[in-house]
Residue frames as a rotation matrix with the C-alpha (Angstrom) as fourth column:
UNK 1
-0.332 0.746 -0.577 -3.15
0.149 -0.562 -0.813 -4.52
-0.931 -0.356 0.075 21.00
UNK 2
-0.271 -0.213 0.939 -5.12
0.923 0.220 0.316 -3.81
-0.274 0.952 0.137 17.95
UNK 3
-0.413 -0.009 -0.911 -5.04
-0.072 -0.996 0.042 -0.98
-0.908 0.083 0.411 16.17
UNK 4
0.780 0.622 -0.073 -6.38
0.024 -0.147 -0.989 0.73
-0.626 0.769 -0.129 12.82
UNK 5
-0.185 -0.873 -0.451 -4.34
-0.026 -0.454 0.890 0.59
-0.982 0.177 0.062 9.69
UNK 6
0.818 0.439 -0.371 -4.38
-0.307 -0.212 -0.928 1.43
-0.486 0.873 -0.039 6.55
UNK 7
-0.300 -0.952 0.064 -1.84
0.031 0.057 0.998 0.41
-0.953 0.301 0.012 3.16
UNK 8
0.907 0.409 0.102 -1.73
0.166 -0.124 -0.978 1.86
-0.388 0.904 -0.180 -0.01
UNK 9
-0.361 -0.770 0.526 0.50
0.883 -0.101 0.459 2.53
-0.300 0.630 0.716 -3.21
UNK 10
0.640 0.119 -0.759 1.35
0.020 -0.990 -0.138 5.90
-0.768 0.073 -0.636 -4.42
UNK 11
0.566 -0.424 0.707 3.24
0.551 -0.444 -0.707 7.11
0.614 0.789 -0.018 -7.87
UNK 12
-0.067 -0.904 -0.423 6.13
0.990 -0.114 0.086 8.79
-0.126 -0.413 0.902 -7.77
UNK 13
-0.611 0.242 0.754 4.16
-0.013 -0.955 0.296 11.89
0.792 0.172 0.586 -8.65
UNK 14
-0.986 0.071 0.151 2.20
-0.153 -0.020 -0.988 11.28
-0.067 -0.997 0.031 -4.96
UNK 15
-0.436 0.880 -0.191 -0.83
-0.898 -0.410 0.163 10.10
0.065 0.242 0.968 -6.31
UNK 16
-0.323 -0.150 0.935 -2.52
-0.836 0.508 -0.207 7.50
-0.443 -0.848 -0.290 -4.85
UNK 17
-0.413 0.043 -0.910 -3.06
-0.887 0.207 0.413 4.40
0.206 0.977 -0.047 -6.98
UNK 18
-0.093 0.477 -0.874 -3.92
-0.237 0.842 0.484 1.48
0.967 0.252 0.035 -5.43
UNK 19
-0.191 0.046 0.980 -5.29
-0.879 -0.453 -0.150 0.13
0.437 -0.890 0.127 -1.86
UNK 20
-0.656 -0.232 -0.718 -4.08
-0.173 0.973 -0.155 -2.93
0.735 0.023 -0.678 -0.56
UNK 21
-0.506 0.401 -0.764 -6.16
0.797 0.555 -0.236 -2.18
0.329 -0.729 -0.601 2.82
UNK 22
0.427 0.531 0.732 -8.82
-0.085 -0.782 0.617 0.37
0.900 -0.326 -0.289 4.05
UNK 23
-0.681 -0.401 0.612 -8.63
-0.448 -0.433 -0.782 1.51
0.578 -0.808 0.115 7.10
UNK 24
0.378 0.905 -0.196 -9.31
-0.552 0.390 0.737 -1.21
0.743 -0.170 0.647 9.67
UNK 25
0.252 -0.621 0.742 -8.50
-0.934 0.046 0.355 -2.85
-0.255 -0.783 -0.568 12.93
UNK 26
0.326 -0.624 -0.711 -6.00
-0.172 0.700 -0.693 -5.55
0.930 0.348 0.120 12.37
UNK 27
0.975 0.220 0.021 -5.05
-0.136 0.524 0.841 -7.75
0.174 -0.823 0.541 15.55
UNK 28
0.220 -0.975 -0.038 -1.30
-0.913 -0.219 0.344 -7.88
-0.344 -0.041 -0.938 16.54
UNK 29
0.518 -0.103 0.849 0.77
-0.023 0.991 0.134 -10.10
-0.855 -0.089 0.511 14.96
UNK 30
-0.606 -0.726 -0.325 2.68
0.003 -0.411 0.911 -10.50
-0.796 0.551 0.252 11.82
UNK 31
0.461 0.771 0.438 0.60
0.323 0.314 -0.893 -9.73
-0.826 0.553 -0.104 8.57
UNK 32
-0.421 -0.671 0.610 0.73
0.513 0.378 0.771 -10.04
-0.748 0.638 0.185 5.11
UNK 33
0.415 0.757 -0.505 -0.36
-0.134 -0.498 -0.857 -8.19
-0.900 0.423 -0.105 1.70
UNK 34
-0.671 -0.532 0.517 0.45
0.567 0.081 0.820 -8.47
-0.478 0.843 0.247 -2.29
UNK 35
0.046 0.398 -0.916 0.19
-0.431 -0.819 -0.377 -6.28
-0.901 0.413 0.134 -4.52
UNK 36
0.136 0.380 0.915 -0.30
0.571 0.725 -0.386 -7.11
-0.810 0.575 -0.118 -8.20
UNK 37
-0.854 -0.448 0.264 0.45
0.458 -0.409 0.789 -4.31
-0.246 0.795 0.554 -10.28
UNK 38
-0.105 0.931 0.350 -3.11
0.740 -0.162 0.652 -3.22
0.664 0.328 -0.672 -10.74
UNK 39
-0.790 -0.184 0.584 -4.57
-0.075 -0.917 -0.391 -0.15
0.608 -0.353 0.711 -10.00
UNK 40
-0.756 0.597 0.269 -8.15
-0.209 0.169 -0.963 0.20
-0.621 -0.784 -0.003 -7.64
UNK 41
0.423 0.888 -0.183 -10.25
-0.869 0.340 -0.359 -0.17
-0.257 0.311 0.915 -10.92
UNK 42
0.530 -0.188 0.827 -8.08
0.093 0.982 0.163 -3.45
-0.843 -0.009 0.538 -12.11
UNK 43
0.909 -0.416 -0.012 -5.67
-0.174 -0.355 -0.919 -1.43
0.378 0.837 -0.395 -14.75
UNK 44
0.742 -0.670 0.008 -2.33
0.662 0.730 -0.170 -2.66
0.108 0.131 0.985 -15.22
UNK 45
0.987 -0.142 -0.077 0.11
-0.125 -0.973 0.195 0.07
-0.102 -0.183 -0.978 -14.41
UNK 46
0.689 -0.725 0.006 3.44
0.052 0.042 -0.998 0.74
0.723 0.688 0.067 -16.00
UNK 47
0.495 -0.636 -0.592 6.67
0.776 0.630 -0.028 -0.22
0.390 -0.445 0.806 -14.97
UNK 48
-0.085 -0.434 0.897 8.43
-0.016 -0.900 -0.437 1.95
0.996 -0.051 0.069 -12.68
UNK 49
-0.682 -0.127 -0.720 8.56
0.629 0.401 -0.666 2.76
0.374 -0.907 -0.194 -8.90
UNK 50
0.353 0.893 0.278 5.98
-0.286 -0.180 0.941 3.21
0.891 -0.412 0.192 -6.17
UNK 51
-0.879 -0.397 0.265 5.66
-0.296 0.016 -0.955 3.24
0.375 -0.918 -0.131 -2.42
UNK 52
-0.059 0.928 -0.368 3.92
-0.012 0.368 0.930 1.58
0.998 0.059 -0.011 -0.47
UNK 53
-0.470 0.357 0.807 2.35
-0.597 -0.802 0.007 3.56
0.650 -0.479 0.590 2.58
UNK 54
-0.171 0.435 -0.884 1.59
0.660 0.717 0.225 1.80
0.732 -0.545 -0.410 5.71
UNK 55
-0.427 -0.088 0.900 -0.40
-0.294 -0.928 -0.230 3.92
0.855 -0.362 0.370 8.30
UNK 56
0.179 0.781 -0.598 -1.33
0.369 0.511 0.777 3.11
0.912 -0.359 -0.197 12.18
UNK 57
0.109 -0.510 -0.853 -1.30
0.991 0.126 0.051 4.44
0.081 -0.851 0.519 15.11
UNK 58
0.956 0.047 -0.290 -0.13
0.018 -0.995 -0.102 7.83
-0.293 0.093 -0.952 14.01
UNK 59
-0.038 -0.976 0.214 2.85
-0.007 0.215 0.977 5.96
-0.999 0.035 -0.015 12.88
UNK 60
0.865 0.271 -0.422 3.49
-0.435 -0.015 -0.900 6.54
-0.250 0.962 0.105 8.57
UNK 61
-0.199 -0.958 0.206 6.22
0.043 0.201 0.979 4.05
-0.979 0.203 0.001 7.24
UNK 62
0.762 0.437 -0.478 6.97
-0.565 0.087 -0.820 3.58
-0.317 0.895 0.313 3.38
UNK 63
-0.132 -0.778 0.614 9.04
0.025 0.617 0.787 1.62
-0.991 0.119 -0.062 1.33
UNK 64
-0.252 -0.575 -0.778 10.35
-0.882 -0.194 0.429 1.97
-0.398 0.795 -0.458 -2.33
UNK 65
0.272 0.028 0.962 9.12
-0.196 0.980 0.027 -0.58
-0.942 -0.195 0.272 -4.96
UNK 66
-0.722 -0.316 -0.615 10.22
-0.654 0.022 0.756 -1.34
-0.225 0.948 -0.223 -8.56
UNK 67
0.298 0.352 0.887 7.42
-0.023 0.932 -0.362 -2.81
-0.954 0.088 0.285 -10.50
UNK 68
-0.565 -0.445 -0.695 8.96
-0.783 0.025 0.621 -4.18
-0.259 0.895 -0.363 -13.68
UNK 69
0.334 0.942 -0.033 6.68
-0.698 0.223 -0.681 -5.55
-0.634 0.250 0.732 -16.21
């Protein structure tokens, strides 16, 4: 079924840095997404960890990343 979802990166201070996807309807199946290190204006962003914030459904997962530069 499809549904809306959304996926962004957040700072370990909860601030939201970068958006891999708006909110939009995405067709079942498996998908993909990379991230680059770069914030939403195209700034490089220091090493360290971030989550990335998958939302659909009313369902919120995340997951721990390390970006090392």
């Amino acid at each position: 079924q499809s549904t809306r979802v959304s996926l962004r990166v957040y700072d370990v201070s909860g601030r939201m840095v970068a958006t891999l996807l708006e909110p939009t309807m995405v067709l079942p199946g498996r998908h993909g997404s990379a991230w680059d290190g770069t914030d939403d204006g195209g700034r490089d962003l220091a090493s360290g960890t971030y989550f990335c914030v998958l939302e659909s459904a009313g369902v919120r997962e995340s997951v721990r990343m390390a970006l090392i530069r």
